[in-house]
Biopython code that builds the backbone (N, CA, C, O; Angstrom):
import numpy as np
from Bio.PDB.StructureBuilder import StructureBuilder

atoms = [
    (1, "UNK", "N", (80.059, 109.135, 120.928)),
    (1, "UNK", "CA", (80.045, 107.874, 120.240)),
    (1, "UNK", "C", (80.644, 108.091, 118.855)),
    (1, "UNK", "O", (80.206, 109.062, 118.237)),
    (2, "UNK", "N", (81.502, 107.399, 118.316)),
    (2, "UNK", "CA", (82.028, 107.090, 116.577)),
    (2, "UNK", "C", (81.556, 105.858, 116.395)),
    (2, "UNK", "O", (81.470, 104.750, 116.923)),
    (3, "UNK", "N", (81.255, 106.538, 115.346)),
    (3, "UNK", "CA", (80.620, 105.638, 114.163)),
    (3, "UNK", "C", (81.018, 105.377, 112.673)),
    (3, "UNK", "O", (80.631, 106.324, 111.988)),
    (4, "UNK", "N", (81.575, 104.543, 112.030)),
    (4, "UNK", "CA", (81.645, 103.985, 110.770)),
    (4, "UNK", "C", (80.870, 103.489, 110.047)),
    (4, "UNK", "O", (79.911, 102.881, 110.521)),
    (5, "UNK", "N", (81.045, 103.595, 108.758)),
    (5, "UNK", "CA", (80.240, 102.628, 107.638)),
    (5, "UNK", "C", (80.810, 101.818, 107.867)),
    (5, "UNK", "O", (81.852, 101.855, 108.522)),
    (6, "UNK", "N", (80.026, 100.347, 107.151)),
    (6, "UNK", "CA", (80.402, 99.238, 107.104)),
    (6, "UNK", "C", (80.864, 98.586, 105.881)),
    (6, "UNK", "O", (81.083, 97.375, 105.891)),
    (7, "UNK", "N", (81.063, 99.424, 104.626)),
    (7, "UNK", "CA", (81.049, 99.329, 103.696)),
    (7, "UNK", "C", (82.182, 100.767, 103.539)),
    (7, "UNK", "O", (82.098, 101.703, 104.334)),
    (8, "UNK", "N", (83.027, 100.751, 102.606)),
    (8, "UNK", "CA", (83.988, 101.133, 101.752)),
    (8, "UNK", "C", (83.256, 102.434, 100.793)),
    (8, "UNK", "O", (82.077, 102.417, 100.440)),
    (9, "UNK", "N", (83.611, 102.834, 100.676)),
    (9, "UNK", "CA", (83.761, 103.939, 98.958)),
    (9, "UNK", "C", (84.405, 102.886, 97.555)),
    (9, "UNK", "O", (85.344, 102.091, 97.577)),
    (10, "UNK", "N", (83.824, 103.124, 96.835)),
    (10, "UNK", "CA", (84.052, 102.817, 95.399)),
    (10, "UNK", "C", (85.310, 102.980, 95.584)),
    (10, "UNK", "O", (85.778, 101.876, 95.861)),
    (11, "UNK", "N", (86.263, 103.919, 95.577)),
    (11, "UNK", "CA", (87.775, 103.906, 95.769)),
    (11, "UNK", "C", (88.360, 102.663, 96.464)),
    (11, "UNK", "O", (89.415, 102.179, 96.054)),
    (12, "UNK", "N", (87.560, 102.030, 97.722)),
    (12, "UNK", "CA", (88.194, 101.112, 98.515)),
    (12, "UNK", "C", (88.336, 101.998, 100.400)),
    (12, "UNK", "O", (88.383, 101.337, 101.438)),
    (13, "UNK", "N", (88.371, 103.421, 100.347)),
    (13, "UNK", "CA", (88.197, 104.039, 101.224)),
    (13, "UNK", "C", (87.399, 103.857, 102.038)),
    (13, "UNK", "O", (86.263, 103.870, 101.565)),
    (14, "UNK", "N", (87.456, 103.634, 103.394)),
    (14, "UNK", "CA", (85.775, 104.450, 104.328)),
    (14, "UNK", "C", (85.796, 105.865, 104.421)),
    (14, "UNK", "O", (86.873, 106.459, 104.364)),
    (15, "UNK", "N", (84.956, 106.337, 104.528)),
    (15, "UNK", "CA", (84.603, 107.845, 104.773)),
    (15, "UNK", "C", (85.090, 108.590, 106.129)),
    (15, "UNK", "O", (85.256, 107.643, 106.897)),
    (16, "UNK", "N", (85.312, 109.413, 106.620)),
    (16, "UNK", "CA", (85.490, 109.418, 108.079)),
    (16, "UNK", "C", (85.271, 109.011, 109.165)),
    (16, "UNK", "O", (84.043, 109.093, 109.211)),
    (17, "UNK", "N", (85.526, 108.699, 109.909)),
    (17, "UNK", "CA", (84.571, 108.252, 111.357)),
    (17, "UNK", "C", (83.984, 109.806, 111.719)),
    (17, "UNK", "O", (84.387, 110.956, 111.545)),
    (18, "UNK", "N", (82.873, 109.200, 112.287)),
    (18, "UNK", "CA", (81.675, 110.533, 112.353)),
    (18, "UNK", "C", (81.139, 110.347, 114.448)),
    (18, "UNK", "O", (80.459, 109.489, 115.010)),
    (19, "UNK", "N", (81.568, 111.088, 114.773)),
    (19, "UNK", "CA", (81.398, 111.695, 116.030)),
    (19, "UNK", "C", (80.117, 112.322, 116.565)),
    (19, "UNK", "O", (79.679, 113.243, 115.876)),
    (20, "UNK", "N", (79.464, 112.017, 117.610)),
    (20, "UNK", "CA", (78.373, 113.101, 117.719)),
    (20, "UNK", "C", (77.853, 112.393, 119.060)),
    (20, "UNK", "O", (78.565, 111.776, 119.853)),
    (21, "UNK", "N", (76.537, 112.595, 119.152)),
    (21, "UNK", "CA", (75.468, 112.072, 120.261)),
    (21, "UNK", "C", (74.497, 111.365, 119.821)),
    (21, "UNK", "O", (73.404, 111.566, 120.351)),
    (22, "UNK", "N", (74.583, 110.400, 118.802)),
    (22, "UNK", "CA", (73.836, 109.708, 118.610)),
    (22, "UNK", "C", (72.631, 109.052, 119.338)),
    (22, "UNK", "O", (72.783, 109.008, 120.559)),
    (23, "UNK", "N", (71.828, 108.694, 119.013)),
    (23, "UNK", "CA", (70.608, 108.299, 119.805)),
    (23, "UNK", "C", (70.422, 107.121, 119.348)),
    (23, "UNK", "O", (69.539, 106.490, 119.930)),
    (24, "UNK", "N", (71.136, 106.418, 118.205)),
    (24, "UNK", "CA", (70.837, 104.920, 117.806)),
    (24, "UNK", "C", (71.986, 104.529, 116.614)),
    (24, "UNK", "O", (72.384, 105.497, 115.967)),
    (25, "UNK", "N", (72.454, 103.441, 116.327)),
    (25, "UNK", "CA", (73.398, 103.222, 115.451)),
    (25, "UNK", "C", (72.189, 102.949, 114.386)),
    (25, "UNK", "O", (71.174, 102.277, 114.569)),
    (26, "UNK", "N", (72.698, 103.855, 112.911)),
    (26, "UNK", "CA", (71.690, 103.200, 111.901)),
    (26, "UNK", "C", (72.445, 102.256, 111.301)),
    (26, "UNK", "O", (73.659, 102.080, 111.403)),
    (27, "UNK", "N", (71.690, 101.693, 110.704)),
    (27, "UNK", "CA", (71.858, 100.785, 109.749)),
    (27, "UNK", "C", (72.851, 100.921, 108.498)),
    (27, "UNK", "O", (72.679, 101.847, 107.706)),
    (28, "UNK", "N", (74.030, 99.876, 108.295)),
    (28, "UNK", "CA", (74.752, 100.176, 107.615)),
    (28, "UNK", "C", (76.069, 101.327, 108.572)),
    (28, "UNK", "O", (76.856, 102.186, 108.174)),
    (29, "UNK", "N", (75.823, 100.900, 109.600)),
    (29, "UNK", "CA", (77.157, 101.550, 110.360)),
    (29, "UNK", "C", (77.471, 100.904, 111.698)),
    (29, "UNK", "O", (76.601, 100.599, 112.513)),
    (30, "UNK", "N", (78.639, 100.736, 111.850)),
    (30, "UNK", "CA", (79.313, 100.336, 113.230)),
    (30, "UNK", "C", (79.919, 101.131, 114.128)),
    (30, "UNK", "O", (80.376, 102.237, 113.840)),
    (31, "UNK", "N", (79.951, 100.707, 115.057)),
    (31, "UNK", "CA", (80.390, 101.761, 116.556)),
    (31, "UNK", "C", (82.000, 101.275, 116.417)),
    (31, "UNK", "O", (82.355, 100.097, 116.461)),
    (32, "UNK", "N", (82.671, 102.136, 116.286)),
    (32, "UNK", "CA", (83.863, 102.303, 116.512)),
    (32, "UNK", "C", (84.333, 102.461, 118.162)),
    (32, "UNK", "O", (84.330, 103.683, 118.303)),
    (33, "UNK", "N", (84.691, 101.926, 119.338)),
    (33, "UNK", "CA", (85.127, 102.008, 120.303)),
    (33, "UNK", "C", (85.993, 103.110, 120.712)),
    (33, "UNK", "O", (87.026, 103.186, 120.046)),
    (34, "UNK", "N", (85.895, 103.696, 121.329)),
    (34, "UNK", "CA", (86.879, 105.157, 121.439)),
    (34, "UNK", "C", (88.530, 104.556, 122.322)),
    (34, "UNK", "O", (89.434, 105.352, 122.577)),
    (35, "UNK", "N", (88.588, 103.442, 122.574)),
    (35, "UNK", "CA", (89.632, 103.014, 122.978)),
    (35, "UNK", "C", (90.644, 102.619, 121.560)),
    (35, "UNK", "O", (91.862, 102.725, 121.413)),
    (36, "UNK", "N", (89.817, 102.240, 120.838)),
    (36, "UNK", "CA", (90.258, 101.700, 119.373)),
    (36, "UNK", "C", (91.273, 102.892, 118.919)),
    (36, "UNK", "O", (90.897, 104.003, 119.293)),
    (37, "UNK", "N", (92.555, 102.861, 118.141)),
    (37, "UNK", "CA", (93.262, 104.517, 117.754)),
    (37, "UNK", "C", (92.810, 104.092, 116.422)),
    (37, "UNK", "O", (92.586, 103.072, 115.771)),
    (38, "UNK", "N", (92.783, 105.523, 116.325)),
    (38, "UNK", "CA", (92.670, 105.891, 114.969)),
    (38, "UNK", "C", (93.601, 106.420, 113.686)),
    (38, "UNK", "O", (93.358, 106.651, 112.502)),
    (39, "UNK", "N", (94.747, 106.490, 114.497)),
    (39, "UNK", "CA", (96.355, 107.295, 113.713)),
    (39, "UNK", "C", (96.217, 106.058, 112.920)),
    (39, "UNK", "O", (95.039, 105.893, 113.237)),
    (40, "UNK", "N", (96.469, 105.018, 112.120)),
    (40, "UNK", "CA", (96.783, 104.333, 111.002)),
    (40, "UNK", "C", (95.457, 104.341, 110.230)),
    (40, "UNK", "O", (95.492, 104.325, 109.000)),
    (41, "UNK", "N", (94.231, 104.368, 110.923)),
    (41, "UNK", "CA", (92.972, 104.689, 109.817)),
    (41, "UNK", "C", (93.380, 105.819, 108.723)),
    (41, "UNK", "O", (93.579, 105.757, 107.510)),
    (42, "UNK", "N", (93.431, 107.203, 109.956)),
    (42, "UNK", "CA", (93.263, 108.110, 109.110)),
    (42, "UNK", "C", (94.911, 108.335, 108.011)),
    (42, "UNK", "O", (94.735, 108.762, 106.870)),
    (43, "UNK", "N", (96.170, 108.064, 108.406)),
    (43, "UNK", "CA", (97.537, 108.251, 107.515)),
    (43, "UNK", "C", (97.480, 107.485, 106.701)),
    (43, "UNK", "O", (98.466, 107.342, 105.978)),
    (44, "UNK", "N", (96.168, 106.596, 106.469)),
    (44, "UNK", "CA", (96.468, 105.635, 105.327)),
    (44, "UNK", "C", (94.557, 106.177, 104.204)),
    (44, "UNK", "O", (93.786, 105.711, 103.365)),
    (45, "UNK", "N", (94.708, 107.024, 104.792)),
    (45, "UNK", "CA", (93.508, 108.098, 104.424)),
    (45, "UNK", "C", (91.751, 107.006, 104.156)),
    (45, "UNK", "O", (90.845, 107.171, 103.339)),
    (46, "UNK", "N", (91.918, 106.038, 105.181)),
    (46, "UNK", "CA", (90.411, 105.488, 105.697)),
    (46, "UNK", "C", (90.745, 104.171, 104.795)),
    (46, "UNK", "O", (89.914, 103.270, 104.903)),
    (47, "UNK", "N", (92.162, 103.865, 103.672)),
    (47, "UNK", "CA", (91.656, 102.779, 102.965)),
    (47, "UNK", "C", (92.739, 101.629, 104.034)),
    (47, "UNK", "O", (93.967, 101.570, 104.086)),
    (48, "UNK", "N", (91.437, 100.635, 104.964)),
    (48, "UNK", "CA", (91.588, 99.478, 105.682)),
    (48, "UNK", "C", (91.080, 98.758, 105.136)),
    (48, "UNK", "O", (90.513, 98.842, 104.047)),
    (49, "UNK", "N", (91.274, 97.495, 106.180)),
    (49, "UNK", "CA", (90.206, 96.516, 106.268)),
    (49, "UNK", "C", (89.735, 96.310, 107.560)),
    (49, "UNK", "O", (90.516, 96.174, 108.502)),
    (50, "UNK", "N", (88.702, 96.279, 107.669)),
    (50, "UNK", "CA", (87.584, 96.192, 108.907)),
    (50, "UNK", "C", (87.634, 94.744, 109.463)),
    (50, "UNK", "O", (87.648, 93.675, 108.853)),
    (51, "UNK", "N", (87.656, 95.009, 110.787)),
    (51, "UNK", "CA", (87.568, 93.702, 111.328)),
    (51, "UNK", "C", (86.235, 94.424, 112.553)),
    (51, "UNK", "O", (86.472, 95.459, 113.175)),
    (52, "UNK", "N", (84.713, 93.549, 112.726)),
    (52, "UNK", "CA", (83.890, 93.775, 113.215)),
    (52, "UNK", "C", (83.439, 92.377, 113.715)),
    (52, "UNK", "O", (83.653, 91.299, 113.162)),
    (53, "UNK", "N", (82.636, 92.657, 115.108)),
    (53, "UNK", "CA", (82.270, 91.591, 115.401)),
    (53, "UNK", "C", (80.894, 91.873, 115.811)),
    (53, "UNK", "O", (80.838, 93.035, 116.215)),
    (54, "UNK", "N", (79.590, 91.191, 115.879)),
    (54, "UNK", "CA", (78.508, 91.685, 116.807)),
    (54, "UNK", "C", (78.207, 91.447, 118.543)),
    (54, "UNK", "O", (78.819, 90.685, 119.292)),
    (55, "UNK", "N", (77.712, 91.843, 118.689)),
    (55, "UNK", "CA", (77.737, 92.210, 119.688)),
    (55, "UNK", "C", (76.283, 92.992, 120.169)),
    (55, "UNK", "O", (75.977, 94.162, 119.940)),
    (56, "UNK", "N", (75.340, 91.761, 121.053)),
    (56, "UNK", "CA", (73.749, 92.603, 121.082)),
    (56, "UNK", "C", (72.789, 93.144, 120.241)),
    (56, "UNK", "O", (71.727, 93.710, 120.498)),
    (57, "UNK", "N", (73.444, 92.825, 118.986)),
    (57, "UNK", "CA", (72.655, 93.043, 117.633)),
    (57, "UNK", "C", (73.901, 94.630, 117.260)),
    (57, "UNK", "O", (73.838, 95.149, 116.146)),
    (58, "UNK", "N", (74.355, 94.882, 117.744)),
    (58, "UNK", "CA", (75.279, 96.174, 117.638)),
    (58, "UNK", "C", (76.701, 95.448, 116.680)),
    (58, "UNK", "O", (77.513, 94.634, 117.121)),
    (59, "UNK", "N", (76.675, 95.859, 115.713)),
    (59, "UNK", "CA", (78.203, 95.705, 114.562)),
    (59, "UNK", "C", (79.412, 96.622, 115.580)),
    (59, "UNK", "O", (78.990, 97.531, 116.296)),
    (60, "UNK", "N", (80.553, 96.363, 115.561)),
    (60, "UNK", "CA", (81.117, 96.846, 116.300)),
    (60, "UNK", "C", (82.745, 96.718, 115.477)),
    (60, "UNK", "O", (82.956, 95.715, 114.795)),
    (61, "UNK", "N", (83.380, 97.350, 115.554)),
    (61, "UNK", "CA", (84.725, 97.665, 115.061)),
    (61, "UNK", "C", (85.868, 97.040, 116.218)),
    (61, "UNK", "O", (86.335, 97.490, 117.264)),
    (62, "UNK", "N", (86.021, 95.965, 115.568)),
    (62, "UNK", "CA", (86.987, 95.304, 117.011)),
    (62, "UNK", "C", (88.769, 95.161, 116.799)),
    (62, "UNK", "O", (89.656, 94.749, 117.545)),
    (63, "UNK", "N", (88.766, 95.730, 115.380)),
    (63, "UNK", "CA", (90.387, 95.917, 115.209)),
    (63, "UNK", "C", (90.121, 96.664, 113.514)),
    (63, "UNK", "O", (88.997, 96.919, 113.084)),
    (64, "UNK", "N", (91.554, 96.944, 112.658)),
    (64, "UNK", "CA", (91.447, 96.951, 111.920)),
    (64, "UNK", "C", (93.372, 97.061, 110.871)),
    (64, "UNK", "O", (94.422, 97.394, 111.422)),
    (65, "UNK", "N", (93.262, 96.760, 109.718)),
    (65, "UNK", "CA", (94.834, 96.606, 109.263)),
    (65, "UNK", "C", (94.772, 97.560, 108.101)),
    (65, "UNK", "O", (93.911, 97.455, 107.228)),
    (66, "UNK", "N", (95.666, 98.459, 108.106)),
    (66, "UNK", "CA", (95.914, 99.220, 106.856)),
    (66, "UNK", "C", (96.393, 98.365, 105.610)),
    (66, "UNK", "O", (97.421, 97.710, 105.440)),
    (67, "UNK", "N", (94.952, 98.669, 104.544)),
    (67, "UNK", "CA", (95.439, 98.343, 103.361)),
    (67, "UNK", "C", (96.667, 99.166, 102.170)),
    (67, "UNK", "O", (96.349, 99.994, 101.317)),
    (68, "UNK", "N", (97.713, 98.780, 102.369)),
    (68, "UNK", "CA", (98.675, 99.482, 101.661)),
    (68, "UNK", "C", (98.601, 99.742, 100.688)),
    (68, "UNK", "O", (98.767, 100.908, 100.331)),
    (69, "UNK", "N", (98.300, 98.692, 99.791)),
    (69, "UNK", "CA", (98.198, 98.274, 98.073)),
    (69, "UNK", "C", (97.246, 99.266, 97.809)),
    (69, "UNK", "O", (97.513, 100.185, 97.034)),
    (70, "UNK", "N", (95.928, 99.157, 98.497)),
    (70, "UNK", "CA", (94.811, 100.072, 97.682)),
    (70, "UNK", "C", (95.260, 101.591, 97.665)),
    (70, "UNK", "O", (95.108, 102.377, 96.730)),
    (71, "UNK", "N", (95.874, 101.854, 98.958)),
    (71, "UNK", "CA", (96.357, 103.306, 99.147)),
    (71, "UNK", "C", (97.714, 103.707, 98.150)),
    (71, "UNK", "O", (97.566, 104.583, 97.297)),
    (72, "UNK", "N", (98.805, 103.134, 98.283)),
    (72, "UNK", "CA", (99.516, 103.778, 97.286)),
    (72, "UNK", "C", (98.875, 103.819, 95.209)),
    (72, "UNK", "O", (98.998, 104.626, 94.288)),
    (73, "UNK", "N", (98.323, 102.658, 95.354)),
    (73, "UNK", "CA", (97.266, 102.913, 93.765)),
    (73, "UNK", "C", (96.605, 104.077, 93.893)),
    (73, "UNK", "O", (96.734, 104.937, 93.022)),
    (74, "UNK", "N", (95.556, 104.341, 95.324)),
    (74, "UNK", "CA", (94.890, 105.525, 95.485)),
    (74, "UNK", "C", (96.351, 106.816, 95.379)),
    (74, "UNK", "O", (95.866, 107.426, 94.426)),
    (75, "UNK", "N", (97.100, 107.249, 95.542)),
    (75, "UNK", "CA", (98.114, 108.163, 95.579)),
    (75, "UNK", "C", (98.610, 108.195, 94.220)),
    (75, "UNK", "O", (99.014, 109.301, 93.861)),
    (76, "UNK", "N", (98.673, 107.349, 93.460)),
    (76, "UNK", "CA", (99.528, 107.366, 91.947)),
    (76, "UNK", "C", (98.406, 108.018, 91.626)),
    (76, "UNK", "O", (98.587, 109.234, 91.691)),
    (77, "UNK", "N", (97.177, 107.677, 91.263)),
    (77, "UNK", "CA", (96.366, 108.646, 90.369)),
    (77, "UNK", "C", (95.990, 109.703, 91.428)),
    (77, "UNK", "O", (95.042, 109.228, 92.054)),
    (78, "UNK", "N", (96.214, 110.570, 91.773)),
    (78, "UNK", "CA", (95.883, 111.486, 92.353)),
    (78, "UNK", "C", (96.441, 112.684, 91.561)),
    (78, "UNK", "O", (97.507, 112.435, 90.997)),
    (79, "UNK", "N", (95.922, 114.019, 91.382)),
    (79, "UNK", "CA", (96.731, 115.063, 90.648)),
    (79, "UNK", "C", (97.827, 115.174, 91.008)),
    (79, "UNK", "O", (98.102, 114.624, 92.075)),
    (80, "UNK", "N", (98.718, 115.792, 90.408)),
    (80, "UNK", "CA", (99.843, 116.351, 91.752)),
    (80, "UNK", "C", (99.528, 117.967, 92.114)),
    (80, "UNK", "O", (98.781, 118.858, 91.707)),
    (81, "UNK", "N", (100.623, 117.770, 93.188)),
    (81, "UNK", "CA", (100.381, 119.057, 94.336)),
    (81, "UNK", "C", (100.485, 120.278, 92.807)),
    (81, "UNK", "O", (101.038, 120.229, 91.709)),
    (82, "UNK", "N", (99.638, 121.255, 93.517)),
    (82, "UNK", "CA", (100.436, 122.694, 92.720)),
    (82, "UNK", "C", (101.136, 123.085, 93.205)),
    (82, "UNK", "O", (101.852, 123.832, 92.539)),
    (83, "UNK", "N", (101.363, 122.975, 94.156)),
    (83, "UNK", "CA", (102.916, 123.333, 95.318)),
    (83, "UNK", "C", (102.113, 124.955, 95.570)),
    (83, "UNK", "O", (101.177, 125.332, 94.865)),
    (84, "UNK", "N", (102.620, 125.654, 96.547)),
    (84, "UNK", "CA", (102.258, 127.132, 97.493)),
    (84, "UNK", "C", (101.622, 128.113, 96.628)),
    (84, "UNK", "O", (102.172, 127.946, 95.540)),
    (85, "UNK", "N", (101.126, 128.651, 96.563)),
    (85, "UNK", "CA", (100.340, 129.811, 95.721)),
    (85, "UNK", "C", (101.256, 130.965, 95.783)),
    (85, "UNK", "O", (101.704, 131.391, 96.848)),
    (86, "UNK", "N", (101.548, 131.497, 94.549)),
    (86, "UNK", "CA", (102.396, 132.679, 94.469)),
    (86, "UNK", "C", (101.923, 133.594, 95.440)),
    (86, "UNK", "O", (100.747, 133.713, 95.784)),
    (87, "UNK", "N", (103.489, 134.628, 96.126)),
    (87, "UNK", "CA", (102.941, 135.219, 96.628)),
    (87, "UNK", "C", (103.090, 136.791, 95.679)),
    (87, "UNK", "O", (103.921, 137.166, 94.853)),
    (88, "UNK", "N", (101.500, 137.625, 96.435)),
    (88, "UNK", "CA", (101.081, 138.406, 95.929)),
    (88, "UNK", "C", (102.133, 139.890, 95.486)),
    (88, "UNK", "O", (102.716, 139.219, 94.634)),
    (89, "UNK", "N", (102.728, 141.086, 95.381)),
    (89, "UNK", "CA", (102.890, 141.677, 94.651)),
    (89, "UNK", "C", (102.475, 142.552, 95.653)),
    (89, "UNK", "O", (101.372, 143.038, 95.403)),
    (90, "UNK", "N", (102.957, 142.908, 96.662)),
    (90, "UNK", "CA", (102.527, 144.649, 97.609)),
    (90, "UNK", "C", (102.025, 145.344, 96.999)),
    (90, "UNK", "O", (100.900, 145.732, 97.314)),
    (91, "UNK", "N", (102.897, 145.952, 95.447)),
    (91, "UNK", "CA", (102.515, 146.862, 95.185)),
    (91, "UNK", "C", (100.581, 146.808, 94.377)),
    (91, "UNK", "O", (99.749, 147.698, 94.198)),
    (92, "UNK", "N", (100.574, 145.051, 94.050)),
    (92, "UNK", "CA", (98.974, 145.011, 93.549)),
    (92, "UNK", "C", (97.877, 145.085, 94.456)),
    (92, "UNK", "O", (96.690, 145.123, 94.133)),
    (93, "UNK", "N", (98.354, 145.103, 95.633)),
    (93, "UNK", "CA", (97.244, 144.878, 96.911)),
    (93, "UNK", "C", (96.504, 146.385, 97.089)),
    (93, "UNK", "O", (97.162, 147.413, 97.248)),
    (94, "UNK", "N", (95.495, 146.360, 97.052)),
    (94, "UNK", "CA", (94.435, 147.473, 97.144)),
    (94, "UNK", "C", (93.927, 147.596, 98.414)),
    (94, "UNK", "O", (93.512, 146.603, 99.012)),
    (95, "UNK", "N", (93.909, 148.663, 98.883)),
    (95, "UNK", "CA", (93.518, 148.262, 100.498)),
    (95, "UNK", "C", (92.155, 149.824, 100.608)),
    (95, "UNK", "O", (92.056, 150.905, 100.027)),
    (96, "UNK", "N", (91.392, 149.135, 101.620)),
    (96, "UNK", "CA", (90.779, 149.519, 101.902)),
    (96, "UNK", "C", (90.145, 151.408, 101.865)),
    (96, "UNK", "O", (89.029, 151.780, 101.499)),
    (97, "UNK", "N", (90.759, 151.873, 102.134)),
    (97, "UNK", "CA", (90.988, 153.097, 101.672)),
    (97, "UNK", "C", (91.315, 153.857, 100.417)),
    (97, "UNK", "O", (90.873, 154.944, 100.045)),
    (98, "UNK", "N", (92.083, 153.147, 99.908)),
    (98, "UNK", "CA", (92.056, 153.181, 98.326)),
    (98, "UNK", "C", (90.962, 152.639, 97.439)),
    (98, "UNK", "O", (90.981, 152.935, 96.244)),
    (99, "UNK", "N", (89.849, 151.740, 98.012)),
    (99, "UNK", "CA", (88.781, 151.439, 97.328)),
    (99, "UNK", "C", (88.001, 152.486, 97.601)),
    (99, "UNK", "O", (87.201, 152.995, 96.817)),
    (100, "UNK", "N", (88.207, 152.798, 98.640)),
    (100, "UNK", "CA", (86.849, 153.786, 98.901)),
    (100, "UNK", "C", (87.171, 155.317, 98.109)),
    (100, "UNK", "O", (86.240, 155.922, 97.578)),
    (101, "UNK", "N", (87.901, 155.600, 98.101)),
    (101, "UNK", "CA", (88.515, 156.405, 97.589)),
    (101, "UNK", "C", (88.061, 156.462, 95.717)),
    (101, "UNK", "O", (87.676, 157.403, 95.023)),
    (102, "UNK", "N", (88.320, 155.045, 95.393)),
    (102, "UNK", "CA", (87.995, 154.916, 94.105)),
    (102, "UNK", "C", (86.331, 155.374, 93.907)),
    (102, "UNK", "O", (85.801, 156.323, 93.330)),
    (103, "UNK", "N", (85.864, 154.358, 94.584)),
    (103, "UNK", "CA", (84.455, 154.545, 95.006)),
    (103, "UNK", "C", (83.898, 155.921, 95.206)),
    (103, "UNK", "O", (83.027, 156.067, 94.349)),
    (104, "UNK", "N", (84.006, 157.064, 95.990)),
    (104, "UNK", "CA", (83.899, 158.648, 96.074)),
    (104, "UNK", "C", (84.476, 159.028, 94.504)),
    (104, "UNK", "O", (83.927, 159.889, 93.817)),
    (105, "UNK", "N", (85.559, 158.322, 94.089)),
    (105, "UNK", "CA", (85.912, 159.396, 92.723)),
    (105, "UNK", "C", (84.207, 159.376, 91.881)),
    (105, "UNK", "O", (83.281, 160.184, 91.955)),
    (106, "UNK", "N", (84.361, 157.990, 91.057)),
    (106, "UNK", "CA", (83.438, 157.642, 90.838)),
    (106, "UNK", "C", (81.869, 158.187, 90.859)),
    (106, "UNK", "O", (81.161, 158.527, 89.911)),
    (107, "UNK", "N", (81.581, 158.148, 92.285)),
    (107, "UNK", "CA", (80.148, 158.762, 92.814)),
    (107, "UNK", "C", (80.166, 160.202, 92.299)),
    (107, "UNK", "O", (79.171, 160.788, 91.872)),
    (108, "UNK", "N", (81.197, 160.630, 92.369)),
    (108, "UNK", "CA", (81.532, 162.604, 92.076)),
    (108, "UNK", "C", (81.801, 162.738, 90.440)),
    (108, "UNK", "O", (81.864, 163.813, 89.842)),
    (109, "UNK", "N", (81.932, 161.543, 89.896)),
    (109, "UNK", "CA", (82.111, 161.746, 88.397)),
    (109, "UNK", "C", (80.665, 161.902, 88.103)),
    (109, "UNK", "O", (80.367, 162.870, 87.404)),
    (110, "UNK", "N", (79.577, 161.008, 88.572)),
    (110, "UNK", "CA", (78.559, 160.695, 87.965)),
    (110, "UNK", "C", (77.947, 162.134, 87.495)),
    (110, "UNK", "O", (76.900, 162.177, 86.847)),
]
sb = StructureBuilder()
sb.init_structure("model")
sb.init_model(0)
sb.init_chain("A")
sb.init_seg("    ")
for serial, (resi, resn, name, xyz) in enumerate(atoms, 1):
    if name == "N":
        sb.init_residue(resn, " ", resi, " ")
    sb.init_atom(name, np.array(xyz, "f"), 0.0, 1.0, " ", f" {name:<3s}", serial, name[0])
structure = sb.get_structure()
């Protein structure tokens, strides 16, 4: 079963859809239909708009439209990338044997 909030993040976001074996929908969340896709929820990183209908006392997720506007505002303030992490320096890499090594000097200095 997936499940949604029914309600947004302060950003305008929903949170993930949350997967599991539920034993009851709580309160403050809707059943997302597993027929329903999810590729434009998540590339527009959860900020929609919900379209729900009830159903047996059950809130239910019966479509939904990517909000654009909130998402590219959400993307302008975002940090920017640091781009790839330098890579390391062979010759700084310490490996295993050479620690231990350090380690025995050490113990034999004491």
């Amino acid at each position: 079963m997936k499940l949604i909030r029914t309600t947004a993040n302060p950003s305008g976001a929903y949170p993930p859809i949350q997967e599991g074996r539920f034993l009851a929908i709580p309160e403050g969340m809707a059943l997302w239909p597993e027929e329903l896709d999810t590729t434009d929820f998540y590339q527009y990183n959860g900020f929609v708009t919900l379209v729900t209908a009830q159903s047996e006392g059950i809130t239910v997720v019966t479509g939904y439209q990517a909000n654009v506007e909130a998402w590219e505002a959400w993307k302008e303030i975002l940090p920017p990338d640091p781009g790839p992490e330098p890579e390391q320096d062979p010759d700084d890499y310490v490996t295993y044997g050479e620690l231990a090594t350090a380690i025995r000097e050490g113990v034999n200095a004491v």
